[in-house]
C-alpha positions in Angstrom: -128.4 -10.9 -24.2 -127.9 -9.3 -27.7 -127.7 -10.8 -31.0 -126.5 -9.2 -34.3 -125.3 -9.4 -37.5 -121.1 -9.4 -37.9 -120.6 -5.9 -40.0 -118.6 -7.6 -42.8 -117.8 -5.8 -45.9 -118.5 -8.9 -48.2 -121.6 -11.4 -48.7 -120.0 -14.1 -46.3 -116.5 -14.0 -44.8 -116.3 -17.7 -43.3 -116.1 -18.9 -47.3 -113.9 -16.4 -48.1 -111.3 -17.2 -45.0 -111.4 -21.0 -45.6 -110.7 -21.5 -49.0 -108.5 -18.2 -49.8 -107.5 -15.8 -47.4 -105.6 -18.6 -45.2 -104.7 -21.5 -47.4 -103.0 -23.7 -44.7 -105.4 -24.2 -42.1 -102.7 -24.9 -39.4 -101.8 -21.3 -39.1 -105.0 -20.3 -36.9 -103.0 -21.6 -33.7 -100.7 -19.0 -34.8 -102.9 -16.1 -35.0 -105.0 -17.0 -32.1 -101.9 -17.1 -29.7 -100.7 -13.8 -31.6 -104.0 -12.1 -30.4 -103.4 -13.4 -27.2 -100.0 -12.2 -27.1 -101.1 -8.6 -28.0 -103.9 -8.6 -25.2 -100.9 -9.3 -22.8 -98.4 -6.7 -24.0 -101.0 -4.0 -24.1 -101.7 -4.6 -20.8 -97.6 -4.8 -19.8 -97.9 -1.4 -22.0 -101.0 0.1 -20.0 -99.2 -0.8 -16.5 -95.8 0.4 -17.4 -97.2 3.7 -18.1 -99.9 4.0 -15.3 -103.1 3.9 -17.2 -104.0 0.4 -15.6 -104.6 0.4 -12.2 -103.8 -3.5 -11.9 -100.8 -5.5 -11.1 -99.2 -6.9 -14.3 -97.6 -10.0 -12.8 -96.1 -13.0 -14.9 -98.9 -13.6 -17.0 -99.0 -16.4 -19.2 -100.2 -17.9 -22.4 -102.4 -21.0 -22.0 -103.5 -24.2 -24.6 -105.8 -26.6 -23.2 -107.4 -29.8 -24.9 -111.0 -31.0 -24.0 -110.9 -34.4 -26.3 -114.4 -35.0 -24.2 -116.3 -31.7 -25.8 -113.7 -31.5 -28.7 -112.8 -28.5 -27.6 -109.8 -26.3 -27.9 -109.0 -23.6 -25.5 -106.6 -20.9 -25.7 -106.6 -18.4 -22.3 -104.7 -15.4 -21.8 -104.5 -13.3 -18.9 -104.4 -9.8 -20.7 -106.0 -6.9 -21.6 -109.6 -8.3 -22.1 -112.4 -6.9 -23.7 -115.6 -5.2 -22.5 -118.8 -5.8 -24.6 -118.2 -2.5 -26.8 -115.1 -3.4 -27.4 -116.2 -7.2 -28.9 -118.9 -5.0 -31.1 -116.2 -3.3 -32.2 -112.9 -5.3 -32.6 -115.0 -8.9 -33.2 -118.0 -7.9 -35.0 -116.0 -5.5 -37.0 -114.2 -8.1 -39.1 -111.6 -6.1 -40.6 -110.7 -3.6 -37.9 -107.3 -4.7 -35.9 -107.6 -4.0 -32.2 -103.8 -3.8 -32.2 -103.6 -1.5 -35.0 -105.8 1.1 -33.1 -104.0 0.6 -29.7 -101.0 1.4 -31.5 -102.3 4.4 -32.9 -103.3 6.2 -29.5 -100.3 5.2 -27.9 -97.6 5.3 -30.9 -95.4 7.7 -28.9 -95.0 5.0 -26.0 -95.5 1.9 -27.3 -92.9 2.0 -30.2 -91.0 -1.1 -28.2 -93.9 -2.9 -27.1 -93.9 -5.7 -29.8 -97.8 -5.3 -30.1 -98.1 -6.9 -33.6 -101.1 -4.8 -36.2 -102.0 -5.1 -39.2 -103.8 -8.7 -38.8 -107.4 -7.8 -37.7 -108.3 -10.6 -39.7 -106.6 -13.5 -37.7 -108.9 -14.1 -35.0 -111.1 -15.4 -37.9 -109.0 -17.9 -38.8 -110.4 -20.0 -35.9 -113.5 -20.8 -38.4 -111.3 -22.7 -40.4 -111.3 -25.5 -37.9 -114.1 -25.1 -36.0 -117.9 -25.1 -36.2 -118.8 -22.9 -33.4 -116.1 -20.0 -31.5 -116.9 -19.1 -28.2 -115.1 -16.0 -26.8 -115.6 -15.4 -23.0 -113.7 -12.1 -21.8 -112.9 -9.8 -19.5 -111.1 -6.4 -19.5 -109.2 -4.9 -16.5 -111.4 -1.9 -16.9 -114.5 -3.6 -16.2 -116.9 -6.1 -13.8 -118.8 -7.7 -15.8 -117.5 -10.4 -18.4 -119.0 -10.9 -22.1 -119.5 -14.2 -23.5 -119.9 -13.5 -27.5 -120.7 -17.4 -29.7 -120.9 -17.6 -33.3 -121.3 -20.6 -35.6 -119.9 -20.1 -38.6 -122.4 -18.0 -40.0 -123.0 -14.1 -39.8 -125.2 -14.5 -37.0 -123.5 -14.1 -33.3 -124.9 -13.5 -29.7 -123.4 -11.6 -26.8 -124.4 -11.8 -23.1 -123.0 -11.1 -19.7 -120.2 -14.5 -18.2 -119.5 -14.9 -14.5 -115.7 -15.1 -15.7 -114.0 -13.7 -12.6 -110.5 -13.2 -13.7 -109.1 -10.8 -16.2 -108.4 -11.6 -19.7 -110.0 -13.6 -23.0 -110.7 -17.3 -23.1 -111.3 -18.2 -26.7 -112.9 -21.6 -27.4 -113.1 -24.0 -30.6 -115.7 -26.4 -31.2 -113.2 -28.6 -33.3 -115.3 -29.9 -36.8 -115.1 -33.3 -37.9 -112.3 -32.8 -40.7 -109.8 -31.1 -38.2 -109.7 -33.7 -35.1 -105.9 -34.1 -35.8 -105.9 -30.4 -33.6 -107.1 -31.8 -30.6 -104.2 -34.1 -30.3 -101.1 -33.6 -28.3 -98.7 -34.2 -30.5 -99.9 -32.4 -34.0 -100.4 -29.0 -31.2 -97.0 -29.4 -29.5 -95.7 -29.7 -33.3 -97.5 -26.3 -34.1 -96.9 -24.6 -31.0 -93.0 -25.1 -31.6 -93.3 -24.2 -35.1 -95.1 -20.9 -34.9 -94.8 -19.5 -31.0 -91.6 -21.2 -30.4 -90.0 -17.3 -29.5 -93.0 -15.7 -28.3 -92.3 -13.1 -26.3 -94.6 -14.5 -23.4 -94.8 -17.3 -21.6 -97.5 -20.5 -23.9 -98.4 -23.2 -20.9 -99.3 -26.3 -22.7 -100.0 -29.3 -20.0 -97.5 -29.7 -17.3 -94.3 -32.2 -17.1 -92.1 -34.4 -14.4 -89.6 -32.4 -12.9 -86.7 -33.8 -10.7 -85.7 -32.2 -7.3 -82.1 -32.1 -6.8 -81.5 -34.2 -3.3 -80.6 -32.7 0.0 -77.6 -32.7 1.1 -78.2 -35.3 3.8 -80.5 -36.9 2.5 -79.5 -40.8 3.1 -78.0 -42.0 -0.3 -80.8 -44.9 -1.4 -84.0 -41.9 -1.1 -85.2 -42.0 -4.2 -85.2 -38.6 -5.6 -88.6 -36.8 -5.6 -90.6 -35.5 -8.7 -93.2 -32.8 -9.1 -95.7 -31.7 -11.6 -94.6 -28.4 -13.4 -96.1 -26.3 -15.8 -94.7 -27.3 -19.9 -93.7 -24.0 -21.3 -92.9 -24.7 -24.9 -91.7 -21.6 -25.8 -88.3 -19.1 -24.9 -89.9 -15.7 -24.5 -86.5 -14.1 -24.7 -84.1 -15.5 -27.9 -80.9 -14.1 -28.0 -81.8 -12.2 -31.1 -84.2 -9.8 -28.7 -81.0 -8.9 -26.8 -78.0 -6.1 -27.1 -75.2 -7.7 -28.5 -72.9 -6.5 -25.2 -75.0 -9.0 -23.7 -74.1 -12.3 -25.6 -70.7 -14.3 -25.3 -70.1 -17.1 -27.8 -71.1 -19.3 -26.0 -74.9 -17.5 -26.0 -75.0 -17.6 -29.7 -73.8 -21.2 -30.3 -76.4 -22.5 -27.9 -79.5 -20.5 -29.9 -78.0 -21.8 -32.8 -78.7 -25.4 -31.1 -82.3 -24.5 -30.5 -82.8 -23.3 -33.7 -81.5 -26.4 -35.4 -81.2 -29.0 -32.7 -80.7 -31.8 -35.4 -77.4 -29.9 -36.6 -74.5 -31.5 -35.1 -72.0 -28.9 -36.7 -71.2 -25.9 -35.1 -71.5 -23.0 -37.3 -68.1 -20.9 -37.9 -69.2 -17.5 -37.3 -72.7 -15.0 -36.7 -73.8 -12.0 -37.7 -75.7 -10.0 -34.7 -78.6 -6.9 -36.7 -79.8 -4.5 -35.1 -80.8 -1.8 -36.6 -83.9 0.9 -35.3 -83.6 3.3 -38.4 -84.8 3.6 -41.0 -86.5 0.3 -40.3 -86.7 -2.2 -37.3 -84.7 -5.0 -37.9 -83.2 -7.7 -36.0 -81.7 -10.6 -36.4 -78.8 -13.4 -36.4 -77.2 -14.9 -39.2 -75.2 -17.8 -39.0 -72.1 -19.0 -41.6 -72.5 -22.9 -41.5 -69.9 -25.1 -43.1 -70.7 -25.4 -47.0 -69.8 -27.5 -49.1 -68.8 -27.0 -53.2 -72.5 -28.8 -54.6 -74.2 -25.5 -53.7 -76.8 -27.7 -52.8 -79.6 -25.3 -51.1 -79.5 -25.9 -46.8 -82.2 -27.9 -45.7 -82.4 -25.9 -42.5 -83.0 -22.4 -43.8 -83.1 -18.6 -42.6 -86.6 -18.3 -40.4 -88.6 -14.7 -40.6 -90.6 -13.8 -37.7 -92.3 -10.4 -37.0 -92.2 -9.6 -33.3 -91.6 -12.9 -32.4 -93.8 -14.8 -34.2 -92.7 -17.4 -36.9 -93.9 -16.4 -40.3 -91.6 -18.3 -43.4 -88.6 -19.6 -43.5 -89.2 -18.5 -47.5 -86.9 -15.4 -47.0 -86.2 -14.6 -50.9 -86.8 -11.1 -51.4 -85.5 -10.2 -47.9 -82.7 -11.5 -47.7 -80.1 -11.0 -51.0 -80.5 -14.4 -53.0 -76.4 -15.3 -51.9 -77.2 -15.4 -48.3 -79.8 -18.0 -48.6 -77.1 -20.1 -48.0 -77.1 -18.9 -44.7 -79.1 -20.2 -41.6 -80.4 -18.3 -38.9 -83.2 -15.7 -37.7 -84.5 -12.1 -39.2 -87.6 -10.3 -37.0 -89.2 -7.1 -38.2 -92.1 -6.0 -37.7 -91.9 -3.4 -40.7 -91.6 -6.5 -43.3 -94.8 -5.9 -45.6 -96.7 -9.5 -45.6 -100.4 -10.2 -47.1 -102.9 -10.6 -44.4 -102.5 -14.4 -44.1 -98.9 -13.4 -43.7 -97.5 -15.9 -46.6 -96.3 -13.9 -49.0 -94.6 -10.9 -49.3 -95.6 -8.0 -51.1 -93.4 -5.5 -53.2 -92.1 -2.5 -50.9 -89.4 0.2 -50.8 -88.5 -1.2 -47.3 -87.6 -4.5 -48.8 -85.1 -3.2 -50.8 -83.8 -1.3 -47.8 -83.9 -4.3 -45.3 -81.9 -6.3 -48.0 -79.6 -3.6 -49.0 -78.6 -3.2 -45.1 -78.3 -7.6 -44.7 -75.6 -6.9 -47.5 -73.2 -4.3 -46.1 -73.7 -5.8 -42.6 -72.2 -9.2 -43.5 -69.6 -7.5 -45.7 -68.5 -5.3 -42.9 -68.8 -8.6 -40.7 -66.5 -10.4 -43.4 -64.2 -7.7 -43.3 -63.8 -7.2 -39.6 -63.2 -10.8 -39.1 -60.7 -11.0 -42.3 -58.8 -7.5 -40.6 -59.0 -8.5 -36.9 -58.0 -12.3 -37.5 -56.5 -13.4 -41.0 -55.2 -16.6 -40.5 -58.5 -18.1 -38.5 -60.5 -16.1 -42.3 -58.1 -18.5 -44.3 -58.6 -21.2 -42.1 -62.0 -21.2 -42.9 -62.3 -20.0 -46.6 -63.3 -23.6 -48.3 -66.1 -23.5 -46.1 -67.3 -19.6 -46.8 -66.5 -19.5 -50.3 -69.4 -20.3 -52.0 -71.2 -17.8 -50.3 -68.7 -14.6 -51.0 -68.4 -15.8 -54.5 -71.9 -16.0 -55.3 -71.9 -12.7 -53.7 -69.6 -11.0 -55.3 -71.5 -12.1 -58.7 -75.1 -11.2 -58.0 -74.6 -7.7 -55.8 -72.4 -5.2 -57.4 -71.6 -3.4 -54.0 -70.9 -6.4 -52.4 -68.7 -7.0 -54.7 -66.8 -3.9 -54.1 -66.6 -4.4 -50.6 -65.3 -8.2 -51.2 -62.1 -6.8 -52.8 -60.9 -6.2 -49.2 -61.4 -9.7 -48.0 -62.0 -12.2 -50.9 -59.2 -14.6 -51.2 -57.6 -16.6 -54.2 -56.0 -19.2 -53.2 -53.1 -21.0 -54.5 -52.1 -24.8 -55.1 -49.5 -24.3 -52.6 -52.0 -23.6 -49.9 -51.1 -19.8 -49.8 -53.9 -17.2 -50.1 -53.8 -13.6 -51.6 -56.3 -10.6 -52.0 -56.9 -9.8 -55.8 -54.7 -6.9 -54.8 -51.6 -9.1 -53.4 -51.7 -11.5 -55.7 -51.6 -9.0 -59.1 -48.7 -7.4 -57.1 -46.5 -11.0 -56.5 -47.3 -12.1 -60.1 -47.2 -9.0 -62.2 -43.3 -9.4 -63.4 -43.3 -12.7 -63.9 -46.5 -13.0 -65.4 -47.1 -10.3 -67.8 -47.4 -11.3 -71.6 -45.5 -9.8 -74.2 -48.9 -7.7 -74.9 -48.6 -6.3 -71.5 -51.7 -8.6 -70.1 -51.8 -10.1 -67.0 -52.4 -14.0 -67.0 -53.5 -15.0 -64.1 -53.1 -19.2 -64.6 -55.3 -21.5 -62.1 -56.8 -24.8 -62.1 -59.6 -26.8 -61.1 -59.0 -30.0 -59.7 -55.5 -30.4 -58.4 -54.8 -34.0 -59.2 -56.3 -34.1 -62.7 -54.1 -31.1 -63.3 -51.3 -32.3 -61.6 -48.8 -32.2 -64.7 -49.3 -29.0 -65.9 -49.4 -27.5 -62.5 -45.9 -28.2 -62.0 -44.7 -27.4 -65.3 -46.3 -23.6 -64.7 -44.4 -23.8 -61.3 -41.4 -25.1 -63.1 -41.4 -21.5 -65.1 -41.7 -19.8 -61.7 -45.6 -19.1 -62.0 -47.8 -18.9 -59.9 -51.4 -21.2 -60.2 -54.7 -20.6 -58.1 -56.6 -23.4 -57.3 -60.4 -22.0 -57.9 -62.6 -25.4 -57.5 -66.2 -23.8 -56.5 -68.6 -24.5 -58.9 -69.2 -20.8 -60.0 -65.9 -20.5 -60.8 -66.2 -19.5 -64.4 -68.9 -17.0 -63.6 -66.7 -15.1 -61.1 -63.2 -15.1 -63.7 -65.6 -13.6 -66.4 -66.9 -11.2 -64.2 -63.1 -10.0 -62.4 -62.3 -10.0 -66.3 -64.7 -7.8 -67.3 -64.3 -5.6 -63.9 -60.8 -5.1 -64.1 -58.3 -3.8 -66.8 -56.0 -5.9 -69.2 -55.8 -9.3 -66.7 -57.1 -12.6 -68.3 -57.6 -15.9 -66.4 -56.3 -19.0 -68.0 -56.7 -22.7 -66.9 -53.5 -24.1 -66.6 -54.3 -26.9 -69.3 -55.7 -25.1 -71.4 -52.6 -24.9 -73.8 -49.0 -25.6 -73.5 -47.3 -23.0 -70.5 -45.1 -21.3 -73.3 -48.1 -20.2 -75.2 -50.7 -19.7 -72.1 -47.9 -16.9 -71.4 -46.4 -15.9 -74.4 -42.5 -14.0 -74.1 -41.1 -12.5 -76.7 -38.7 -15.1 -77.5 -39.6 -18.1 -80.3 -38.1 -21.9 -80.5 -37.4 -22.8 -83.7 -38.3 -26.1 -84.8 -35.9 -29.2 -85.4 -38.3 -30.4 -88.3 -38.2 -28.7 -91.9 -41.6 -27.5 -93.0 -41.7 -30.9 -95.3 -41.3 -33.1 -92.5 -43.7 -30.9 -90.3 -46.8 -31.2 -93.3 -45.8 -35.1 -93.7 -45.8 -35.6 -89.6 -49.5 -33.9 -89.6 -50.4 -36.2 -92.0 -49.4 -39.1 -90.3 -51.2 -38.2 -87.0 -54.1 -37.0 -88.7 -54.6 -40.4 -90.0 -54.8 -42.3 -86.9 -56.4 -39.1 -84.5 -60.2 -38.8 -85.1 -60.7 -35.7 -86.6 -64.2 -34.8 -85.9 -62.6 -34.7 -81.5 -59.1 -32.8 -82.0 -57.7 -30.5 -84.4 -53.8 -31.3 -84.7 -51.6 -28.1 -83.9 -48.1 -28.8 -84.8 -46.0 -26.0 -82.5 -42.0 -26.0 -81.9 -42.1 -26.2 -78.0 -39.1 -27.3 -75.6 -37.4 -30.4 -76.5 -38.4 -31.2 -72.8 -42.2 -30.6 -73.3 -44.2 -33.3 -73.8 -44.6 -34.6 -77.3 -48.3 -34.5 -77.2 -50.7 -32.3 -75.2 -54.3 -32.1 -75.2 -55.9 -28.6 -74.6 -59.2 -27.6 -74.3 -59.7 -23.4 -75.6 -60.5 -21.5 -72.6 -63.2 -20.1 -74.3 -65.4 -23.1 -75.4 -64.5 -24.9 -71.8 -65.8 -21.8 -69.5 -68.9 -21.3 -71.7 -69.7 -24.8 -71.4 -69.2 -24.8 -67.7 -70.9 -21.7 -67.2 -74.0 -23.2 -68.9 -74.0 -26.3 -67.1 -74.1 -24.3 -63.8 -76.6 -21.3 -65.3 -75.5 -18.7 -67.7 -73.3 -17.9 -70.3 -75.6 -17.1 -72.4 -75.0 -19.9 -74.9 -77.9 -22.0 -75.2 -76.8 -25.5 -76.1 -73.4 -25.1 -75.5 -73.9 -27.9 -73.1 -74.7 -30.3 -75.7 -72.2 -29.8 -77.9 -69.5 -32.5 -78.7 -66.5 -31.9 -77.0 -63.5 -30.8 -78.7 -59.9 -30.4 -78.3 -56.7 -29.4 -79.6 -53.8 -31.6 -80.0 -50.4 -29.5 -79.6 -47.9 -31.8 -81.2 -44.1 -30.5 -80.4 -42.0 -31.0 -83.4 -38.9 -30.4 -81.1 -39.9 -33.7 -79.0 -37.4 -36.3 -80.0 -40.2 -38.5 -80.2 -41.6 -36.8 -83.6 -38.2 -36.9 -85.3 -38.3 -41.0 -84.8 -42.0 -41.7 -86.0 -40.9 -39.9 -89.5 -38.2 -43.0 -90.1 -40.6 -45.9 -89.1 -42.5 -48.0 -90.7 -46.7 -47.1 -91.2 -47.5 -49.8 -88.7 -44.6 -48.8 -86.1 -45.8 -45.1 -86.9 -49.5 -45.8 -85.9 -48.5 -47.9 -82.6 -46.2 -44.5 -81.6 -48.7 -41.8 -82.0 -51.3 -44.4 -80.6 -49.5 -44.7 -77.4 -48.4 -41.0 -77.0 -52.2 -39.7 -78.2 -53.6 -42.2 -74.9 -50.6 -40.8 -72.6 -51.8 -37.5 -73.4 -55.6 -38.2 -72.8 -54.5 -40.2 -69.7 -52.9 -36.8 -68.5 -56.4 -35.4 -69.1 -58.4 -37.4 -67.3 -59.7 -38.6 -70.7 -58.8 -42.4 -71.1 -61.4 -44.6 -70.3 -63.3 -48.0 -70.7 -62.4 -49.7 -73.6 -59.4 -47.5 -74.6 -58.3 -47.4 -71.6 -58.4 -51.5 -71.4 -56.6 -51.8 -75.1 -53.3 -48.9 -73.4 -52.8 -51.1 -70.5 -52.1 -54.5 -72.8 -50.6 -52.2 -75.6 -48.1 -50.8 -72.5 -47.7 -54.3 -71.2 -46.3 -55.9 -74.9 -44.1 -52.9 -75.3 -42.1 -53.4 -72.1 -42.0 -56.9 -72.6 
């Protein structure tokens, strides 16, 4: 027997691993079944290439429960160790085992999915346990080495009778962490973590049903055995060649990564890229909805299989966050407890290549199948528009597959659209408007005047709208985009030709007057304009200007502080060509107040804008009038 002191390179490493290296004390299942996973693959590694004289087999990864002793047991049937090599890789806190294997054999073992860098993790045990126990034994060797430490500095090796090959590590579970001896809180873990593992985790054994014999008489009761509860799929479909998958393959992972998602998703995104970074990976485009609300079910990060975050910013471009899915790399640079991730070159890589592949994916699918694209726009939108704000070259590349769509249900690239509308809706200035609206029932009026002039109106509802008009504006040359009830259609695009009004200016300055006296003046500023005698003879506009800026600060920008809390305001277009206008000058001040009350509610009824009491006092006003 031999006893020691662990060569640590700080006073005391237990303190310093429970209360700040590892600051969620569930993750030393993960670690310990990652060291385990490492002593496997080196050995499928040492086999592959003839340096181990020993049949590989189907080894697997087991968990095991003693509730008696309070024990928990994790055995694997790998590499093992020989007493040097527990001196050296145990006793040697922060020297990684894998790190160094990788080392000698980096020109074979690129593909192994031996993990590095986390020499530390085996420690993590002491988080939950008072004493570690570590009996082992390497393929090289006869004898076994049974190496105990309790917490402290202090550890003792001797010689085990362990007859098989591999590592048994065993916790003495403390007081404060008996929920890790139970069933349920390990299966929870073990699916969490290890759920992809790329070998096989055992964890108890479960009833399985034998299909019945063909003559078997039809009242045998069917028989059951005892099987071994693997909890894990060793091979996801992200760990496989594209070539390899059908549809079918990737909606069925997409089950198991989100088995309470009832919604298939619309399309995926197969990486796989081996320069100059290892990434793989599958991305999935759910259904979104317009709330922008972020997915409760988020984008998972493993490295080599094992589960590390579903926290992906920084990775992956803030836009597709949306998204749901898996990314594996091992060359993602974490922290040593693997929960953050620290500032690298290779980040900005990994996320620059995430960003061209789903363009090109967008644009493939858009090119090889437009009408399924459309089909499925309202559900994608959010997605490509938030997109095409935040990532400049993304944005470039959307221009071949973004669509605008119209209220008539048709869709157009920015390009198609600019070339249908050009003619028709160039101002005298030579600008293009391009007219849309928001909601398509609220707007309903002035929508169908527009498409009365022959114009036509996009229906842009997503909430980011008004970002993504100021940015086309700024991105392209002499275009402007105009809500469609923003102002009367004759000035939103204004010809060359004027109407002349039927009132003189006298009657105009005393018809002001009169409106101005019954409208409030601190909510609309009266505009008195000679329109068509067809128009209506009041309209309510809101300036483009103040109405993006305040729904651009309600949704995060803009750059106008406040503007959310600022009253609303409007314009009030009256048409002096309206008949209507021409008969309140003859009435009587009472009969004058009634008229421009009425028309002033239609107006505001035509914007959404007449409600609770005034909305109470129109209805009886309307019902006395038609009396």
């Amino acid at each position: 027997m031999s006893t020691g002191k662990i060569n640590v390179s700080v006073e005391n490493i237990f303190p310093l691993i429970k209360k700040f290296l590892y600051s969620d004390h569930e993750i030393f299942l993960r670690e310990l079944i990652s060291n385990a996973t490492d002593a496997t693959l080196k050995l499928k590694h040492l086999t592959n290439i003839g340096e181990a004289d020993v049949t590989y087999g189907n080894p697997q990864i087991e968990v095991k429960v003693n509730k008696e002793n309070n024990t928990l047991h994790i055995i694997d049937q790998g590499i093992g160790m020989t007493k040097e090599e527990v001196e050296k890789y145990i006793n040697q806190v922060a020297f990684s085992g894998a790190e160094e294997f990788l080392e000698k054999y980096k020109d074979t073992a690129k593909d192994s999915g031996i993990i590095g860098h986390f020499g530390l993790g085996f420690y993590s045990a002491f988080m939950v346990a008072d004493k570690v126990e570590i009996i082992t034994k390497s393929y090289k060797e006869e004898t076994a080495a049974h190496w105990i430490c309790e917490g402290t500095t202090d550890f003792s090796l001797t010689d085990a009778d362990k007859t098989d090959r591999g590592t048994e590590i065993i916790l003495h579970i403390n007081e404060e962490n008996k929920e890790f001896l139970e069933e349920h809180r390990l299966t929870e873990l073990l699916v969490k973590y290890n759920k992809f593992m790329p070998v096989p985790i055992k964890f108890g054994t479960k009833e399985k049903t034998l299909p019945k014999a063909e003559d078997a008489p039809e009242d045998e009761a069917p028989k059951t055995v005892s099987v071994d509860n693997i909890i894990n799929n060793p091979t996801p479909a992200w760990t496989k060649q594209p070539n390899d998958l059908e549809e079918e393959d990737y909606k069925s992972f997409y089950r198991e990564l989100y088995p309470m998602q009832f919604e298939e998703p619309l399309f995926h995104i197969h990486l796989n890229v081996d320069y100059p970074f290892n990434l793989t990976g599958i991305l999935y485009f759910p259904k979104l909805s317009n709330d922008m609300n972020m997915q409760k079910d988020k984008i998972q990060l493993y490295q080599n299989q094992v589960f590390v975050t579903d926290n992906v910013e920084g990775i992956v471009p803030e836009f597709l966050t949306m998204l749901k899915g898996v990314i594996d790399s091992p060359d993602i640079p974490l922290n040593v407890s693997r929960s953050y991730l620290q500032a690298d070159g290779a980040v900005k890589k990994i996320s620059s290549y995430i960003t061209r592949k789903v363009a090109d994916k967008l644009k493939s699918l858009f090119n090889n199948n437009r009408e399924d694209f459309e089909q499925k726009w309202n559900d994608i939108k959010v997605v490509i528009e938030y997109g095409m704000l935040t990532e400049d070259k993304f944005f470039d590349k959307a221009q071949k597959f973004a669509l605008y769509p119209t209220v008539d249900n048709t869709y157009h690239t920015f390009e198609e659209l600019e070339e249908k509308i050009k003619e028709n809706q160039t101002d005298k200035d030579g600008k293009l408007i391009i007219l849309y609206a928001a909601n398509q029932d609220q707007q309903h009026s002035y929508i169908e005047t527009a498409k009365g002039k022959g114009y036509e109106v996009l229906l842009l509802d997503s909430p980011i709208a008004a970002h993504l008009i100021q940015k086309l504006e700024t991105s392209k040359e002499n275009i402007s985009f105009v809500r469609v009830d923003s102002d009367h259609i004759d000035n939103l695009i204004k010809k060359e030709e004027n109407t002349t009004s039927k009132l003189s200016e006298e009657e105009q300055e005393k018809l002001k007057t009169e409106i101005e006296t019954v409208v409030p003046k601190e909510k609309y500023t009266v505009q008195l304009e000679a329109l068509d005698s067809d128009a209506a003879p009041l309209i309510i506009t809101q300036p483009e200007f103040m109405r993006r800026m305040k729904e651009m600060q309600q949704t995060g920008g803009g750059g106008f502080m406040g503007m959310g809390n600022m009253p609303e305001m409007y314009n009030l277009v009256v048409n002096t060509n309206h008949e209507l206008m021409g008969n309140i000058l003859t009435k009587t001040k009472e009969e004058q107040e009634a008229l421009i009350k009425q028309a002033l509610d239609l107006a505001k009824l035509s914007q959404n804008l007449l409600k609770g009491e005034e909305l109470t006092n129109f209805i009886k006003r309307s019902f006395k009038m038609i009396k």
